[in-house]
C-alpha positions in Angstrom: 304.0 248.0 92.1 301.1 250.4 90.7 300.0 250.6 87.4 302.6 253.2 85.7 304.6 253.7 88.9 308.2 253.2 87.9 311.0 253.4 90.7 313.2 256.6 89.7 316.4 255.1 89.9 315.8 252.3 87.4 313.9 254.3 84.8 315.2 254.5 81.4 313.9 257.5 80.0 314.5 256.8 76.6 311.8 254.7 76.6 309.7 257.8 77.0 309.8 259.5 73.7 309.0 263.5 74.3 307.0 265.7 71.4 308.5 269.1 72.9 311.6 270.6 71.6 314.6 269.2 73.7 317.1 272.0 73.5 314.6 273.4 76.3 314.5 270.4 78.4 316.0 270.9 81.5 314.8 267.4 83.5 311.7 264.9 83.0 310.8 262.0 85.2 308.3 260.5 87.1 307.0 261.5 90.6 305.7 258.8 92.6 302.7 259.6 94.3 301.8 257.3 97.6 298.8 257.1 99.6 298.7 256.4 103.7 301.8 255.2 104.4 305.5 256.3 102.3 305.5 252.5 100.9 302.6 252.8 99.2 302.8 254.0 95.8 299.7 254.0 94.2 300.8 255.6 90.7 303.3 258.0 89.5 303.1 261.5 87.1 305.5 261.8 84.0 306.7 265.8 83.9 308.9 267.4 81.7 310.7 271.0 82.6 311.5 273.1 80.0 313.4 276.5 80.7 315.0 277.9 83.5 313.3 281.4 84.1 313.1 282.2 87.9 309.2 282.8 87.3 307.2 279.1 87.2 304.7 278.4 84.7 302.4 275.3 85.5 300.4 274.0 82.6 297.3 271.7 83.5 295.8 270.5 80.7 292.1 269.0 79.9 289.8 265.7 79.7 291.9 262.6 78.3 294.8 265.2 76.8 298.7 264.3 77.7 301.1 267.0 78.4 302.3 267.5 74.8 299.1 269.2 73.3 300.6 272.4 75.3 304.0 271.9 72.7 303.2 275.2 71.0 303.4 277.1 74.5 305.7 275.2 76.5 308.2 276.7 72.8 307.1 279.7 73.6 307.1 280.7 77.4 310.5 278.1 78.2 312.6 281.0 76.8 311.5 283.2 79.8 310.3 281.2 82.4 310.4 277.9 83.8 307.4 275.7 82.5 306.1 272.6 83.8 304.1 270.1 81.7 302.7 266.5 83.3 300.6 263.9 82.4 297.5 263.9 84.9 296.8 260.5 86.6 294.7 258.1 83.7 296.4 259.7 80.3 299.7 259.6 78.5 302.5 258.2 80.4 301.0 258.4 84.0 299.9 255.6 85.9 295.9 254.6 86.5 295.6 254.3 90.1 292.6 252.5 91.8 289.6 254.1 93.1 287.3 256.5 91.4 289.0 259.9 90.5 288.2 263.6 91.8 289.4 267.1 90.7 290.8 267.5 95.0 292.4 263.9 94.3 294.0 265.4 91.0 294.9 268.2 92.7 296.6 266.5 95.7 298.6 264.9 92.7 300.3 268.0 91.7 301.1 269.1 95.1 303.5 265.8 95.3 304.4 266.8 92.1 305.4 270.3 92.9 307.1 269.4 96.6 309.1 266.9 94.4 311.1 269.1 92.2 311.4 271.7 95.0 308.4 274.5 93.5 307.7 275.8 96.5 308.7 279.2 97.2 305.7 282.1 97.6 304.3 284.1 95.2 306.6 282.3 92.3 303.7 280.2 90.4 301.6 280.8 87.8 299.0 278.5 86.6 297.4 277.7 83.7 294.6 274.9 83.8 292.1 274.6 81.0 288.6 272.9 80.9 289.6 269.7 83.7 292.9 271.6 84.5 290.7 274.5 85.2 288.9 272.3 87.5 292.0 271.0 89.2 293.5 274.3 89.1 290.4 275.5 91.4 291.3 273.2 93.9 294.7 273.1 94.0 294.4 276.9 94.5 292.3 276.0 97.7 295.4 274.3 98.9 298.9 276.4 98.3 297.0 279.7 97.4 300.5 281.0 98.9 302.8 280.2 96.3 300.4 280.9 93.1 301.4 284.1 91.6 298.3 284.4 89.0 296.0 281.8 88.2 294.1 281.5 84.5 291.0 279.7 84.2 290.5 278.6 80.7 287.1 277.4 78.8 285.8 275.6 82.7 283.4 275.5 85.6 282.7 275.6 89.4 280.7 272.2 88.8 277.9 271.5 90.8 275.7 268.6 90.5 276.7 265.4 87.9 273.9 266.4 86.0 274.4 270.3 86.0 278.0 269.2 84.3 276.9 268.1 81.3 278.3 270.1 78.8 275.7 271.7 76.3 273.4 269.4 74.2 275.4 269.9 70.5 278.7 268.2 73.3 277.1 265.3 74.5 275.9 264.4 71.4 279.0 264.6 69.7 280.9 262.8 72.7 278.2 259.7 71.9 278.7 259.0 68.8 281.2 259.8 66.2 280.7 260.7 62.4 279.8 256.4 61.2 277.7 256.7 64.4 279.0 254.8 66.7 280.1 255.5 70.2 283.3 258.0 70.5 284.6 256.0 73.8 284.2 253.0 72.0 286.1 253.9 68.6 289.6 252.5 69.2 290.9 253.9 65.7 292.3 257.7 65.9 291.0 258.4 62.3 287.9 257.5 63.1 287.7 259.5 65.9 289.1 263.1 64.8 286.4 264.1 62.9 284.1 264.3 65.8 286.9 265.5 67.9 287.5 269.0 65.7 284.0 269.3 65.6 283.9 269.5 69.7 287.2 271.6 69.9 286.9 274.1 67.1 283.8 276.1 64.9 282.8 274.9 61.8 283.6 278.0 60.1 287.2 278.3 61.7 287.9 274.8 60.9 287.0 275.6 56.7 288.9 278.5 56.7 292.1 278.4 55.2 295.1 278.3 57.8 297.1 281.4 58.4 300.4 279.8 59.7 300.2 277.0 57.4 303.5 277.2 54.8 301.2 275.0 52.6 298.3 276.7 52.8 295.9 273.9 54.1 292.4 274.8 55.9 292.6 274.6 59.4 291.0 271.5 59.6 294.1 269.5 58.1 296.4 271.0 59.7 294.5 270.7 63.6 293.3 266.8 62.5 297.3 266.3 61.6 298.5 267.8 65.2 295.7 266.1 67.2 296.6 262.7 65.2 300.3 262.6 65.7 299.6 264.0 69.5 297.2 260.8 70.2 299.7 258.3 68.6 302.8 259.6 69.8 302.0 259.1 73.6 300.7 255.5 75.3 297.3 255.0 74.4 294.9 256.3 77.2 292.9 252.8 78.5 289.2 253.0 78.7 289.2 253.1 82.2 291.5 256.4 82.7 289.2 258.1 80.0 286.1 257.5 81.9 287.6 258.0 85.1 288.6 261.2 84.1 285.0 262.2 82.7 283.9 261.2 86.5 286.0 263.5 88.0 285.3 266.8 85.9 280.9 265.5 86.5 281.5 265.8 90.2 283.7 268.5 90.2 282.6 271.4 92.7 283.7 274.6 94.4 281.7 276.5 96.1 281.1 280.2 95.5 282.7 281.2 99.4 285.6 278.7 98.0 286.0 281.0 94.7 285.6 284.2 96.4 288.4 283.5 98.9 290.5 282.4 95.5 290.2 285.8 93.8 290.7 287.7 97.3 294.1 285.8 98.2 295.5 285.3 94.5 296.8 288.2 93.0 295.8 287.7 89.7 292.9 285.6 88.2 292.1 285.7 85.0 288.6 283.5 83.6 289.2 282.9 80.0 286.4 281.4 77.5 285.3 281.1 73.8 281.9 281.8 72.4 281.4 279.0 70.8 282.2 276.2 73.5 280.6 272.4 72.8 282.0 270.9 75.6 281.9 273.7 78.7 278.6 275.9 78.7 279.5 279.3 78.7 277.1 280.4 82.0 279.9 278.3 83.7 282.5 280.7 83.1 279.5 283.5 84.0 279.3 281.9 87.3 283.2 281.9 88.2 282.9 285.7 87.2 280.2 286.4 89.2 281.7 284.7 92.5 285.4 285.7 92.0 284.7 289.5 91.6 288.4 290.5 91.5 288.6 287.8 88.9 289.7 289.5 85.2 286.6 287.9 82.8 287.8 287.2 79.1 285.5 286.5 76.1 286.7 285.5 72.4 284.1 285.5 69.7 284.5 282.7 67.1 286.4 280.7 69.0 285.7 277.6 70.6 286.8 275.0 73.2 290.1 274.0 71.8 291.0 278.0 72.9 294.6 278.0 73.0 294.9 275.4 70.0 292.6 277.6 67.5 294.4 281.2 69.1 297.9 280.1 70.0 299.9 283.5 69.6 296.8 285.5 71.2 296.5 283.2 74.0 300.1 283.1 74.5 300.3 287.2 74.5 297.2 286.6 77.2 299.3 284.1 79.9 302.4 286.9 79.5 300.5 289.7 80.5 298.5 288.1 82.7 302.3 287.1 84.3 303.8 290.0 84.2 300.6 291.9 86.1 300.9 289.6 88.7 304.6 290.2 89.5 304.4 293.8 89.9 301.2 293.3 92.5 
């Protein structure tokens, strides 16, 4: 059997501790996913549902993240819709299957996905993908653009060449090497590695400013290292090979502009989303999806950095539901 490919009817889903609130659970599993032939399961996806709204809300999330860093908006949208979180192939509870990974191969993933718990009606869909899920959430726009209601596009890029992926210099150096200088792939210990990882996600100045939901008052700092921590060691450790496999697929990620162009003319609502003070995704990369998806809405927060919907939960959140509810009157 694949690596993290679990037959349905012999799972014990205890085993499978969640971090989202489970009065709002409505089903989680695994999807098998099976390549060539219906016996051949090359890996599965771990999803959770939460709600039962008859509006869908699919959350993709980013590079090396499990499902549960969307906790604070899968709380606040399974109330009023029905939200799907996963694991993408190479993180959290889903399996690693073989063979180098692309954002169309990640996409193909989550039309299984969908076609397995029945998401398939037109016009009912709203996605969210962020940085890699942005980059998935291009393709996989390519392929049911019928059913997707609105799509957002948070803090990502079109791609293009390997090397025109690279995210901006202050990024790559801080994806190289962590604070004791060593390399951040390489650094096994979570401690170790947060440092460098708030410093990729979030400004410096944000991060030493004193937290505004915080009951005891700690900087924001604390309180995001705290989250990310509890996130990273909650879930199954993400092996070396899914983390770089997953870096592979976001530098040859690529849609070309008459690809993007027939996006924004077919979906009835797109909305590009980005933060001014992005490490990890150049900002000219959300330019670009502006400038080829015309219809395309094009938002800009100032002080605010890759980690977008982490470091501007309620505003963000406020974004998605008006961003919905536009679509569903078009």
């Amino acid at each position: 059997m694949a690596s993290g490919a679990l037959p349905e009817d012999s799972m014990d889903m205890t085993a499978y501790p969640t971090m989202f609130d489970p009065s709002s659970l409505v089903r989680k599993g695994f999807c098998p996913v099976r390549s060539g032939t219906p016996l051949l399961e090359t890996h599965s996806l771990y999803y959770e549902q939460h709600g039962t709204g008859e509006k869908r809300v699919l959350l993709i999330n980013g590079l090396n993240n499990n499902s549960f860093g969307w906790d604070y908006h899968v709380r606040s949208l399974a109330p009023t819709y029905s939200v799907l979180a996963f694991d993408n192939r190479g993180v959290g509870y889903s399996g690693y299957p073989p063979g180098r990974y692309t954002t169309s191969g990640m996409a193909e993933d989550i039309t299984v996905l969908l076609e397995h718990i029945g998401w398939t009606s037109l016009r009912q869909l709203h996605i969210v993908g962020t940085s890699l899920g942005g980059m998935i959430a291009q393709e996989l726009a390519t392929r049911i653009p019928d059913r997707i209601a609105s799509l957002v596009l948070c803090v990502t890029t079109p791609g293009g060449m390997p090397w025109q992926n690279f995210p901006p210099w202050k990024g790559v150096k801080a994806l190289t090497t962590n604070c004791m200088g060593d390399s951040l792939l390489l650094t096994k210990e979570p401690e170790k590695k947060a440092p460098t990882v708030m410093k990729m996600l979030y400004p410096a100045a944000w991060l030493d400013a004193k937290s505004t939901t915080d009951p005891q008052g700690r900087l924001n700092r604390q309180v995001q290292t705290e989250v990310w921590l509890r996130r990273v060691t909650f879930s199954a450790k993400q092996r070396i090979i899914g983390h770089v496999s997953q870096l592979t697929a976001a530098l040859t990620h690529r849609v070309t502009p008459d690809r993007l162009r027939l996006i924004s003319e077919i979906i009835p609502k797109v909305l590009i989303v980005c933060g001014s003070e992005d490490w990890l995704v150049d900002l000219r990369h959300s330019y670009d999806l502006k400038t080829h998806m015309p219809k395309a809405e094009f938002v800009q927060w100032t002080d605010t950095g890759h980690g977008i919907y982490a470091q501007r939960p309620a505003e963000f959140h406020d974004l998605l539901v008006r961003v919905f509810r536009e679509a569903d009157l078009v």
